[in-house]
N, C-alpha and C positions, 0 to 999 in steps of 0.2 A: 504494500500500500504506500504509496505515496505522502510527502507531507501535506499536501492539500488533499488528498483524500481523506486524511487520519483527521485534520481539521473539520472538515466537515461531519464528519461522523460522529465526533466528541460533540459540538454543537447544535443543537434544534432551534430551525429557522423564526420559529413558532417564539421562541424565548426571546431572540434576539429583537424580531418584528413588532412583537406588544412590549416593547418597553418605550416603543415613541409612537404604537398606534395600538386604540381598542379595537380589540378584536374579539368577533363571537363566531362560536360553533355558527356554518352551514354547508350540514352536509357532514363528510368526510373533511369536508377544508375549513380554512376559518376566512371570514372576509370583514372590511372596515372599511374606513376614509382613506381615500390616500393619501400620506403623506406628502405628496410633492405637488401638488395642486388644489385647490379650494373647489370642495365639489360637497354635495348635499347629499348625494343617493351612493349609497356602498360601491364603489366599485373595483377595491383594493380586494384580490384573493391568494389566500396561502396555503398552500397542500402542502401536510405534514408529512404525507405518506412519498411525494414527492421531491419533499425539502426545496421546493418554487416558489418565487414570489409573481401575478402579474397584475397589470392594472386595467382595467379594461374602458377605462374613462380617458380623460384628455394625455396621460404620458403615454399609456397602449406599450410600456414598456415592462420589461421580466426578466428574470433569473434565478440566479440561486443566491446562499446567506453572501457570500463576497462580495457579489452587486450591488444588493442592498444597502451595507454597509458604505461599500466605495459612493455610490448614489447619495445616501443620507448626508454622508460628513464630508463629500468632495477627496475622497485620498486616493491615491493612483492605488495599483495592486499591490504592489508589494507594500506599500506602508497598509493598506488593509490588513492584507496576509498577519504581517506583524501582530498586527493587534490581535486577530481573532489567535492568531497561535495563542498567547500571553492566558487568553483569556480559556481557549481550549486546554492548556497545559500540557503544550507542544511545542519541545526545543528546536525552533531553525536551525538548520546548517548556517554557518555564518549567509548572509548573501553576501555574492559577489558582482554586484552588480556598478560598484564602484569598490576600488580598493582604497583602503587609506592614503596610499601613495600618489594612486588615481585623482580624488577629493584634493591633497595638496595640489597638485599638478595644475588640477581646472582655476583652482585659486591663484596658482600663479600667473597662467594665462590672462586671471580675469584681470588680474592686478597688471602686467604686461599690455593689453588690450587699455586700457585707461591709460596707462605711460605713454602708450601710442596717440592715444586721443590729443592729449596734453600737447604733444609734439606737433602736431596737425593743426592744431588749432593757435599753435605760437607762429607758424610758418603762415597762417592765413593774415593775422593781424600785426605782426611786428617786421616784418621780412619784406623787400623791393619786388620779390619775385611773389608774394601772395597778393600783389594789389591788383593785378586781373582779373583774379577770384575773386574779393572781395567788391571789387568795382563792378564787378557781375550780379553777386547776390544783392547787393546794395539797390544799385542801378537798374537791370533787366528783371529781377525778382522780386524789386519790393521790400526785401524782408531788414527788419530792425534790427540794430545792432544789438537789442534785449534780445528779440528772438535767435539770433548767431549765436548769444549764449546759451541761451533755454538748449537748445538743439545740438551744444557745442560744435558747430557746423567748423569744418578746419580745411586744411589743403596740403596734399604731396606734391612736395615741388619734383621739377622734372629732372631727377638726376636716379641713375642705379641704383646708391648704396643711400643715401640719406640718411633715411630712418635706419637703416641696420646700422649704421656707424652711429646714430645716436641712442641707438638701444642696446645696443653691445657694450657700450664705454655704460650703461648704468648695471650693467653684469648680469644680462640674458645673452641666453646661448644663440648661435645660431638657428639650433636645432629647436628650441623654443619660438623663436621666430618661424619657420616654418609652419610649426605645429598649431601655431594662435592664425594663420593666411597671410601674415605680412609678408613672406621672402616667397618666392619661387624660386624652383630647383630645375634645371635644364643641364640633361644628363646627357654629356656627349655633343656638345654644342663648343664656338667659341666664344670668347670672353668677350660680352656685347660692348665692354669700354675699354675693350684693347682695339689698337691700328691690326693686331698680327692676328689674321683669321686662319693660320694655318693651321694649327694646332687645336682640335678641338677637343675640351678638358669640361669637367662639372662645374658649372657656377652655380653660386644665388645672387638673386639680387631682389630691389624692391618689388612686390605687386602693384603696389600703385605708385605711377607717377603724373606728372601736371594733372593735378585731379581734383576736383572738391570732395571733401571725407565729409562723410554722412556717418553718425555712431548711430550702429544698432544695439538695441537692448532687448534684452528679454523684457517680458511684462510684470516683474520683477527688478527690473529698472540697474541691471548688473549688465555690460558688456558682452556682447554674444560677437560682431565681429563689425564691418566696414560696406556701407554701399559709397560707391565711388562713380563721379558724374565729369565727362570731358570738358574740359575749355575750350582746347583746339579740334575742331568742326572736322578735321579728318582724321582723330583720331578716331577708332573703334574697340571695342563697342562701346556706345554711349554713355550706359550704367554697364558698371561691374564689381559685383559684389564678391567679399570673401569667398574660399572656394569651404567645402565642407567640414568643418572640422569640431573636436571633441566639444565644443561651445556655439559653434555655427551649424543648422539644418534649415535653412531656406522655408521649407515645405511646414516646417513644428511654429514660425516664428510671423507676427505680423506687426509690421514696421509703426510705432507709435502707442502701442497698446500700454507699454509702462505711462505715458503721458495720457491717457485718452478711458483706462479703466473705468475714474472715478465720474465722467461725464457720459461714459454710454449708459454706465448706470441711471444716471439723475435724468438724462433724457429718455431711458430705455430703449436707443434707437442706435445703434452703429452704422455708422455710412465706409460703405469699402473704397475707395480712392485704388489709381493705378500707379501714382510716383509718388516716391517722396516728397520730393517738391509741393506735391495739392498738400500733402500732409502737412506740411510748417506752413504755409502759406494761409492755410485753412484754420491753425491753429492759430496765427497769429491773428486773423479774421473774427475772434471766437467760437468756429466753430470746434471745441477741442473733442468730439465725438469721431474724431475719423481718424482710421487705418489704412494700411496698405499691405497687400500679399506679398511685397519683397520681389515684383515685377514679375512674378509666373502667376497658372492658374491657378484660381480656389481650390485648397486642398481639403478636405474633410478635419485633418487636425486642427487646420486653422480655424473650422468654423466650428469644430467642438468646441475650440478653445475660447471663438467668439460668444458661444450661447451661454458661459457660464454669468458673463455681464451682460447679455438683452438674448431676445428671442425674433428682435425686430429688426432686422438689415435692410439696407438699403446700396444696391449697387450704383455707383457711381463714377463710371468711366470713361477713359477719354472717347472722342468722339472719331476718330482715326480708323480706317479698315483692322489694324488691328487691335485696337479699343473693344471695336464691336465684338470681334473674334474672344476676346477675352471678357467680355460678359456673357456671352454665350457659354464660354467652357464654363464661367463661375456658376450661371446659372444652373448648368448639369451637374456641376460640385454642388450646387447647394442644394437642390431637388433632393439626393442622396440624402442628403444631412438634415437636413430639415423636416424631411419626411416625406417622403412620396408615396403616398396611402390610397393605393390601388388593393391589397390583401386582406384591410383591419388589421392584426396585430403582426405578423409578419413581417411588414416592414415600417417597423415605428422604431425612429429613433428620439420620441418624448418633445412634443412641443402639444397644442390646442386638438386635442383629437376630434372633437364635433365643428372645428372652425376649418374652412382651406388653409391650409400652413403658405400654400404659394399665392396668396394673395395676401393675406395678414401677415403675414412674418416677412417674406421676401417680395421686393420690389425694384425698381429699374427706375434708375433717373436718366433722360436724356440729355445729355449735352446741347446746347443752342448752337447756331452760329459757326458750327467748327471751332469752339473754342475748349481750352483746356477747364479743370474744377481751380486751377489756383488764376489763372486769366479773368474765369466769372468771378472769382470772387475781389478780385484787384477791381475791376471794373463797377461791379455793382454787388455790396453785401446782400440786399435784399431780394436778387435775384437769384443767387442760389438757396437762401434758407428756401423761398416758393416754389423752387425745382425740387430739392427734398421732400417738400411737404406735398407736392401734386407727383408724388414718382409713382410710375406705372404697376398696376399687377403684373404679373411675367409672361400669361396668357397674352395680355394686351400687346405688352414689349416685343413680345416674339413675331408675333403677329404683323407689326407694322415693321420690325425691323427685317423681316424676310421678306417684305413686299417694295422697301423699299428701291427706289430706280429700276422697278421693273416692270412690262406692259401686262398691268392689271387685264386685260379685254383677252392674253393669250389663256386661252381652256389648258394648257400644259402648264402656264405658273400657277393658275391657279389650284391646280390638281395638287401640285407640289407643296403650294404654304397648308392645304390641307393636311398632307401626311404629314406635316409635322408639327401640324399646332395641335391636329385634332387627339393626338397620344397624350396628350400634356394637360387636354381638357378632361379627359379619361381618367387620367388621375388625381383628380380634386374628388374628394371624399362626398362632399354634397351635392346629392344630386339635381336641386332647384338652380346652385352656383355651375353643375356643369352645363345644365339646358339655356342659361340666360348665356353662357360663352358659347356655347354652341350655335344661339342664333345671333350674336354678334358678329362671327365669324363666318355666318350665313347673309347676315349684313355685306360685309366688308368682302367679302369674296361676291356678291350679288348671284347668290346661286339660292336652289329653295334647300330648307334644312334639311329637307326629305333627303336630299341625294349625300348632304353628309352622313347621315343617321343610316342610310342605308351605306357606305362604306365604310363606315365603322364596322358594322355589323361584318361584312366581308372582309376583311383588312386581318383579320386573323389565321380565316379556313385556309385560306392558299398557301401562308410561310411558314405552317409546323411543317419541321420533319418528320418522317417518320422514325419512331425510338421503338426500338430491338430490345425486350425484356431479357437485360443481360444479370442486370444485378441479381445475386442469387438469393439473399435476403429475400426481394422480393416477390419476387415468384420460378419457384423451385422448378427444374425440369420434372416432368412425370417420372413419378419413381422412385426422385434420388432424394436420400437422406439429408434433408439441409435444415438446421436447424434455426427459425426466426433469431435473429438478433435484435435485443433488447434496442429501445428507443437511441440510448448514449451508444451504443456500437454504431449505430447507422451513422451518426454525428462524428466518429470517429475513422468509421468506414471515409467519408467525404472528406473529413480532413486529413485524412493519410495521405489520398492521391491528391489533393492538392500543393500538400507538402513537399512531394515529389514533382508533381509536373504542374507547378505554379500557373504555366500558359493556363492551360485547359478553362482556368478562372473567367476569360474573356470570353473563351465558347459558351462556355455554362451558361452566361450573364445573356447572351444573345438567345441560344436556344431558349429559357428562362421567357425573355420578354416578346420572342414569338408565339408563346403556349400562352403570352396575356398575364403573366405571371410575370413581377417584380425579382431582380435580380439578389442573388444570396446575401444575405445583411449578416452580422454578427448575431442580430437577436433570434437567428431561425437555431441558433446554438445555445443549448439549455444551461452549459455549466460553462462559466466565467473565466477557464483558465482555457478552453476553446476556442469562443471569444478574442481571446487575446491576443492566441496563436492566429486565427482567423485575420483581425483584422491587421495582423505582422504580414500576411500573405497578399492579404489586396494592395498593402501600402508598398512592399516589396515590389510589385507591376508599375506605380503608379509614380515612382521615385526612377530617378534615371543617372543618380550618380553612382551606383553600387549596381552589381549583378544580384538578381532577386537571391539567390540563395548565400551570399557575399552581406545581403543588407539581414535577411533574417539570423543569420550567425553574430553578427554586429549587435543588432537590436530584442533578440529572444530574453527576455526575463532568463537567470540563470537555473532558477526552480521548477520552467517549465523546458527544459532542454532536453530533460530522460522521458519527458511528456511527449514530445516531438520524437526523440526516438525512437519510441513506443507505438506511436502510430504510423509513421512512416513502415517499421518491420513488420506492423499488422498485415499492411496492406500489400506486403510481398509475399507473407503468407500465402496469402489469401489465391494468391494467382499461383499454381503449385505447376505451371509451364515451366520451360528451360526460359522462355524468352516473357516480358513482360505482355501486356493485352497493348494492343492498337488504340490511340488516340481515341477512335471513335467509338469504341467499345468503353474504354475508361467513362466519354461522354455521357455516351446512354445509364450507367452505373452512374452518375453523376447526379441527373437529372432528374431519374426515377429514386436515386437515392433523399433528395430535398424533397419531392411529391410526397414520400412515405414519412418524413418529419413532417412538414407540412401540415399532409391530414389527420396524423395522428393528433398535432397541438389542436388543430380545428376540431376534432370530432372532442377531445377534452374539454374542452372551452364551452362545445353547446352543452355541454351534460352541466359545464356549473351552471350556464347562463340558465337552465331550465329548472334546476331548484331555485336560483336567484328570482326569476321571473314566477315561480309560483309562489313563494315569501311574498312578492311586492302586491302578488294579485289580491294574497291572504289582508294583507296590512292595507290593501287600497290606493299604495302608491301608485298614480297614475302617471309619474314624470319617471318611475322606474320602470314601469311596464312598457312604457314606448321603448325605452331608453334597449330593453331587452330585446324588444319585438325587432328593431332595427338591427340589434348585433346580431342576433339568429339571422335577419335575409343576409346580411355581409356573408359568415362564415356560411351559409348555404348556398349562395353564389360561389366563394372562394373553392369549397368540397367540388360545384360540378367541373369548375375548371381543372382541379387535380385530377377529377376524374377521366376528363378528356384527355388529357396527357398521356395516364396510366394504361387507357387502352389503344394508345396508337404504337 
């Protein structure tokens, strides 16, 4: 048994759960108020016999005691883990997930990374060579010598060694330089500040030169590493940010968030910005509510990390071909993240479950004029707070931004902004919000609704493939001995081969959304150290400076690595060939593998909702009885879908 098995089996979910929520017998389970939203009708349920928690009300979210926990008090896993051991009376392995040597190491860095700052920032205001920079931010950008502070905004002047010769002489290594992104290393090159190119030897030298230094910080207000912005117009690339290192991850960090916490709060509203520059510009403006993704797309970390300050975003980006490109990807990041609730509880990751999360929560502000967020805001303050405050549903966004400049009257474009608004109307939970965008976009396309509603309806039959009952789970050949695997095997079965053939994640995702079914979420996975491993696996695809299985060695909690083992050699078991199964055979196993978690969670789900709904009936709750009558057609729509799958 493992240490988180042994924990969980020393603690009952049930103890842990009523100590911050009442809870009463119904049924076999216990149910109460949720805890993590204000709601009036029980919708919080706990199976003892399952040691699960879910909610069936606005978070739609579940798991096991570690969840919960982590959920309740905000701690990542392993500071969870910790606790519940303590409280289990179960000795950890030391973790190693940083070593003492480790911890000093990032400290010196951080303290390193601030030296640098310091340095950068003396070279922008006291130096002959910083006054083009500074002549720039002053001049061309508007921004205050208060704000140059606020922001400690600096400059690398244009020479090789600079900084490393001033950072050296205060007694860092080279090799710390490296390690923090200041020096590059170029291996087998000449010496770029010698005359003699004969001889090509290893140098380092500065990564940024003639640059304006941007400090980034974590949202913890500590040095994490450098975005850096050209002066001279032919240099490239324009921005360049530190490269990845033990304090710097692009994809975990969003630019302003130590500055910007305490105001998305008081506003409840975060505006995502595409440069730094809208960022201080905007900040200086008062708007201090806004961040920046660090110049790539919206990454799911980023917007976990955004939802623990608002639930309300608002995308705001520049107006440029790839402006637009990059709200669109945000918006596919954040559809994920925010909820895309086509299944009921299958793919909820916890925001307004009876509200559209893509209207409420997420919106689209357009740019005017071709101008930039920090241009509007030099130009006119009161023009952009009215662009925030009128910014688009995403339906709407989408909608106009895929029609734009193109001849509305062709029966081809219009076919085209159909397929792909109409998937997106599909997935709004309400079905009065999806018929009113339905005929808006029956509007705006000038077609009658009829012929949308009837390609909906078709848009499905033609692109399943057909799936080959391979998985032996579940359905056995005639004859042969195979014995069902428990619920968590199946979960284990799917996370094997994913572990192994990471790709296959993008197939699934697409087979998945042609059967009309939402692509694989963390929460189709019952126990929390799954999860974890799971969502190492999508972020591993989704990340491009590491090879996926280079970035899950990296980043695997080290408690869950014999976890990972364990299932990966399940699943080679499992296949008892000389040679492994064919891609497409793995798929089918894949697909019919998530169908059979699936509908096992749904067929669970109606059994509570039907004593829940006969309690309400008894008691005369009328706001619970609908409340029930509506999750029963969900998860009975959800059931015929799986069905469909299962027998093709």
């Amino acid at each position: 048994m493992s240490q988180i098995d042994e924990i969980k089996s020393r603690i009952d979910i049930v103890d842990i759960v009523s100590e911050s929520v009442k809870l009463r017998r119904a049924g076999k389970n216990f149910s109460g108020l949720c805890p993590f939203h204000a709601e009036k009708t029980p919708s919080f349920i706990v199976s003892p016999d399952r040691q699960t928690w879910r909610c069936f009300g606005q978070c739609g979210e579940g798991g096991d005691v570690i969840s919960f926990v982590m959920k309740k008090e905000g701690w990542d896993f392993v500071e969870t883990l910790k606790v519940l051991a303590g409280r289990a009376g179960v000795k950890l392995e030391p973790f190693r997930t940083q070593k003492p040597e480790e911890k000093e190491e990032h400290e010196r860095l951080n303290t390193l990374l601030e030296e640098a700052a310091t340095f950068y920032r003396h070279q922008l205001l006291n130096t002959p060579a910083g006054k083009p920079a500074i002549d720039y931010l002053r001049e061309k950008r508007h921004l205050s010598d208060t704000t140059l502070e606020t922001f400690g905004l600096g400059y690398a002047p244009d020479s090789w060694d600079a900084a490393q010769a001033h950072l050296t002489a205060k007694g860092y290594t080279p090799q710390e330089l490296i390690d923090s992104g200041l020096l590059t290393v170029r291996e087998g090159t000449a010496d770029p500040r010698s005359a003699d190119h004969s001889s090509p030897v290893t140098r380092t030298y500065d990564r940024f030169r003639n640059r304006i230094m941007i400090p980034i910080r974590g949202e913890n207000g500590r040095m994490a590493g450098f975005g850096a912005r050209i002066l001279d117009p032919n240099d490239i690339p324009k921005f360049l940010n530190s490269p990845e290192t033990p304090l710097f991850s692009k994809s975990h960090l969003l630019y302003g968030l130590d500055r910007a916490r305490k105001p998305i709060r008081i506003a409840d509203q975060a505006v995502i910005v595409e440069g730094y520059m809208d960022v201080i510009a905007l900040h200086q403006a008062g708007f201090e509510n806004v961040i920046s993704p660090m110049g790539t797309a919206l990454t799911e970390d980023q917007l976990r990390l955004l939802k623990r300050f608002s639930k309300r975003i608002v995308l705001a980006l520049d107006p440029d071909a790839a402006g637009q490109a990059a709200v669109l990807r945000g918006l596919d990041a954040a559809r994920q993240s925010l909820d895309r609730e086509q299944e009921v509880v299958f793919d909820v990751r916890g925001l307004l479950r009876h509200e559209s999360r893509l209207r409420a929560d997420l919106r689209v502000a357009t740019m005017p004029d071709e101008l930039d967020p920090d241009e509007i805001v030099q130009r006119d303050p009161a023009q952009w707070k009215s662009l925030i405050e009128n910014a688009q549903p995403v339906v709407i966004h989408v909608m106009r931004a895929l029609a734009s400049g193109r001849d509305m009257d062709d029966a081809r474009v219009k076919s085209g902004i159909a397929g792909q608004v109409l998937p997106l109307i599909e997935d709004l939970p309400d079905s009065v919000e999806r018929e009113a965008y339905r005929q808006q976009l029956a509007r705006f396309l000038r077609v009658d609704e009829r012929a949308l509603i009837g390609r909906q309806m078709m848009s499905g039959k033609g692109k399943r493939s057909r799936l080959r009952p391979t998985l032996k789970v579940e359905e056995p050949a005639p004859g042969a001995r195979v014995t069902i695997l428990p619920f968590h095997r199946v979960e284990a079965y799917i996370l094997g081969i994913l572990l192994r053939r990471p790709g296959l994640l993008y197939r699934l995702d697409r087979a998945l959304q042609e059967a009309e079914l939402n692509r694989l979420l963390p929460e189709d996975f019952e126990y929390t150290d799954y999860q974890v491993i799971f969502r190492l696996v999508r972020q591993s695809l989704e990340q491009d400076a590491h090879d996926a299985d280079e970035y899950m060695a990296m980043n695997l909690p080290p408690e869950l690595v014999s976890l990972s083992d364990e299932l990966q050699a399940q699943v080679e078991k499992t296949g008892t060939q000389a040679r492994e199964p064919e891609e497409d055979v793995l798929l089918d196993d894949l697909l019919r593998g998530v169908v059979k978690m699936r509908r096992t969670m749904a067929n669970e789900n109606l059994a509570t909702l039907s004593f829940t709904q006969k309690e309400a009936q008894e008691t005369g709750n009328q706001e619970a009885i609908l409340w029930c009558q509506k999750m029963v057609q969900d998860y009975t729509l959800l059931l015929r879908r799986l069905d469909r799958v299962g027998k093709k």
